[in-house]
N, C-alpha and C positions, 0 to 999 in steps of 0.2 A: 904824729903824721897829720899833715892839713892833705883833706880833696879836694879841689875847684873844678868844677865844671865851668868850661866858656860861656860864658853868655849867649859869645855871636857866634858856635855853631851850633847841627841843626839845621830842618828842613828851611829850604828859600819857598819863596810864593809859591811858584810854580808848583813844587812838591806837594807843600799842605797846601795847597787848594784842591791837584788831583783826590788825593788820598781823601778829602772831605768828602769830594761827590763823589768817591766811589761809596763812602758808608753813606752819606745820605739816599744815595737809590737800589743800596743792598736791603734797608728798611722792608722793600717788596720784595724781597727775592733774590735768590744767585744773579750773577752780573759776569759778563765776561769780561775781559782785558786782554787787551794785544799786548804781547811782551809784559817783562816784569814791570808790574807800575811803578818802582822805583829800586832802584840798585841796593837792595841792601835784602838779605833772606831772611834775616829776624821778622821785617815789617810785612815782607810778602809773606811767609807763614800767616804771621797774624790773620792777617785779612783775608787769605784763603778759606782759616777756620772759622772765617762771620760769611762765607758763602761766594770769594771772590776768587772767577775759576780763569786762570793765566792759558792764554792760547798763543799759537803762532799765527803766524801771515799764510802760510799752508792750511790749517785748520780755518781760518776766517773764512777761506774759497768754501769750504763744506757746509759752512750753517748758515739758515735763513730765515728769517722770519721772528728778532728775538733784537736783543740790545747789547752792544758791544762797547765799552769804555775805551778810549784813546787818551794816552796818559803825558804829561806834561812834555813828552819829547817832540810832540807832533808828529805827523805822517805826511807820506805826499800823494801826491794828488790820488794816483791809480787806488788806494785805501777808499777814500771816499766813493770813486767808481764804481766801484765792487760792494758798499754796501747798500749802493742807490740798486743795482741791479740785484742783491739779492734779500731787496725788504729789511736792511739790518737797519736799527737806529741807533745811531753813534753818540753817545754820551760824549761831547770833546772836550776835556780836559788839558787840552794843547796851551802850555804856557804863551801867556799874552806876548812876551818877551821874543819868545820860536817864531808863534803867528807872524811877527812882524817882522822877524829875521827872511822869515819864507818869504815874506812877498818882496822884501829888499833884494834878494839874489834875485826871484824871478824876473824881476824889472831889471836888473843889471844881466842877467841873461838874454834878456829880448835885445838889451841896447847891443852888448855885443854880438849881434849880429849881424849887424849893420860893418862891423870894424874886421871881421875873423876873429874876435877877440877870444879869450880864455876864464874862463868862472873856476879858482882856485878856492879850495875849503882847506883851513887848517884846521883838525880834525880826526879822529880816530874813525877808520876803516869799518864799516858794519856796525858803528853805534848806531840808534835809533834818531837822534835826534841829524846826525848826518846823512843818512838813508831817507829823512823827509826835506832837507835842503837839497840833497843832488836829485830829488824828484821834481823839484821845479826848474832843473837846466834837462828834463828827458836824459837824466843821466848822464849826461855829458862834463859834469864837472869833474874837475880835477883835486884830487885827497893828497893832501899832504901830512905826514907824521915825523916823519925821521928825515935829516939830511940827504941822504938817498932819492926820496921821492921828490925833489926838486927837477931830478933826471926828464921828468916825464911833461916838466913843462916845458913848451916850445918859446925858447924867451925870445925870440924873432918878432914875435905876437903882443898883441895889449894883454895884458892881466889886471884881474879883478880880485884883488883876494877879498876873504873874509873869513871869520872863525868859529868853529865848534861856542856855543853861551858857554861853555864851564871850562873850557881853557886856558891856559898858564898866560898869563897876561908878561908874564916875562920871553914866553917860549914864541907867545905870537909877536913880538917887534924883534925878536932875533930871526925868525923866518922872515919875516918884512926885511931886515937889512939883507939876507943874502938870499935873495927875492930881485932889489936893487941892483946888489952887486951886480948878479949873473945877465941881468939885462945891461947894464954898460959893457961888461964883457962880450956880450953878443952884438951890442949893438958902436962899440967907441962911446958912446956916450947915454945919460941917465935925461930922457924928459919925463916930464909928467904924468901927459898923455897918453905913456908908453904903461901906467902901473899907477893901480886905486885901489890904496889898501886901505880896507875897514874894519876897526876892532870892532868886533859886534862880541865881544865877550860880557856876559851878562856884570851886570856893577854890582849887583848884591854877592855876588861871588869872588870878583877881584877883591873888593874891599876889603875879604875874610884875609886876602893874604897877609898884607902889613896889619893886620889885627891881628892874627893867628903869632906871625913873625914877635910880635909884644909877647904875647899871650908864653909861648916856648920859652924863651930869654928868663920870664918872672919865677919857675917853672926847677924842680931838680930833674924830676921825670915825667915825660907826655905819653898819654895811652890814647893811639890816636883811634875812632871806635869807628870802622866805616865797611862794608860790601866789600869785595874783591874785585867785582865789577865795575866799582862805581870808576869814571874816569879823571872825576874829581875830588875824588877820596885819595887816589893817588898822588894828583900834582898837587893838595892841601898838606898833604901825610910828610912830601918831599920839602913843602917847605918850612913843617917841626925841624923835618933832620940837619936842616943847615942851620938851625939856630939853636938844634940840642940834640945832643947825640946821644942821648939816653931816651929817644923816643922807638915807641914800640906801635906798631900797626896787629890793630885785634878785631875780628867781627864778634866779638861776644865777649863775656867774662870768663867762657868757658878757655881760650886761649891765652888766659893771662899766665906768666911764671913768677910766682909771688917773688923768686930770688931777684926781678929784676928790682924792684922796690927795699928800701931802708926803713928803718922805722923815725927817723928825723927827716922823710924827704917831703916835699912840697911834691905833691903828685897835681898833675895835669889832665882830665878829660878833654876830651875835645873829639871834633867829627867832621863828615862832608854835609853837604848840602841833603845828602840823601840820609843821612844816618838821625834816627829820630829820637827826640828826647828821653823817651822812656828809655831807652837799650842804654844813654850813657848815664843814664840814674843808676841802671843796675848795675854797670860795670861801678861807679865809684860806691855803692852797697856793698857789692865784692871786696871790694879791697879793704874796706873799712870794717867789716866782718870779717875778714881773714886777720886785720892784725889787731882786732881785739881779742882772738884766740891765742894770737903767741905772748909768750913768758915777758916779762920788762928788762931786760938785759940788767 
């Protein structure tokens, strides 16, 4: 049996940079964090037990006077209001990539106001990182996931889209085409002016896909290693499965079923952007420990 671990996955910038300054200023002491600072429980364990204590938006309102981490998803605005009024100093951690996404919709929020326009996010519903983009339209943006929520755009109107950073770079120009459509059907015909759409999907994470898409193909079997949560552990994990159907989605070693694995197979590690190197080292430790225990046929 050969292991390969990918190369290219594994945390993006934004990730290992959070996760650096939260150890470098747990050095002095526990630290708080809004929300999990990265979708995976293996790494948030970790770092709880070096003093890194996970709060909500609720509990933020209650404590004063101490320092609170904001973690690569960025926040919006009303977060920072709240710790200016209550003495908090916010370690920001907000990936450079967010920062700049935030202030892009911002300005294209202000412009459509001028038009009636519409601020559409492709995006998951109560992620962290879209919860600080629809804080810069005052919440007035429009979330789009599934075919369905196209319903709730008024395509009479301009539309502004733009996308969740860790998004299906395939899923966002298939929204973009019937996006298009439904405005020439509303309107007889398709202008420009009517609809600006921007991939704002992060590159260091597209690119994993035609990498990853290699990576499966070369591959008998993929253990893809990532959170439950993570939202791009899932659209990473979907695109092992179209290119091997012998791929298995595990947060741990603990979830492996050795029957899924041969003893002549090429096994595959691999992960999301959130899933850190140390957890897919142990997983291919596991495997490779497990079948040096069984008999040689």
């Amino acid at each position: 049996m050969k292991v390969t671990i990918d190369k290219n996955s594994g945390y993006c910038f934004g990730v290992e940079f959070a996760i650096q300054m939260a150890e470098d200023e747990m050095k002095e002491g526990e630290l708080y964090c809004l929300g999990d600072i990265v979708h995976n429980g293996m790494e948030v364990d970790r770092l709880n037990a070096k003093g890194l204590k996970i709060i909500d938006r609720e509990e933020l309102k209650g404590i004063k006077n101490t320092k609170v981490l904001i973690r690569a998803h960025g926040e919006p605005p009303e977060t920072y209001q709240l710790a200016m009024d209550n003495n908090i100093e916010l370690v920001d951690a907000s990936c450079p990539v967010v920062l700049k996404l935030q202030n892009r919709v911002k300005m294209a929020y202000d412009r459509m106001q001028d038009v009636d326009g519409q601020i559409v996010i492709y995006g998951k519903t109560g992620h962290a990182e879209v919860i600080g983009l629809t804080g810069q339209t005052n919440n007035e943006a429009i979330i789009i996931m599934e075919d369905k929520d196209l319903d709730k755009i008024d395509f009479s109107r301009p539309v502004t889209l733009y996308s969740q950073t860790t998004k299906s770079t395939k899923g966002f120009y298939r929204i973009r085409q019937m996006i298009e459509d439904r405005i020439k059907e509303a309107k007889g015909e398709f202008k420009e002016i009517d609809f600006n759409a921007n991939d704002s999907i992060c590159r260091q994470v597209s690119n994993r896909e035609p990498q990853l898409q290699n990576f499966a193909k070369d591959q008998d079997v993929i253990i893809f290693v990532s959170g439950k949560k993570s939202s791009n552990g899932r659209a990473l994990y979907s695109v092992c499965l179209q290119e091997n159907e012998r791929s298995y989605f595990v947060e741990s070693e603990e979830e492996i079923d050795i029957s899924w694995l041969k003893q002549e197979d090429k096994v595959g590690i691999c992960g999301a952007t959130s899933t850190p190197m140390w957890l897919m080292e142990q997983v291919s430790s596991f495997i490779e420990k497990s079948f040096e225990k069984l008999p040689v046929a």
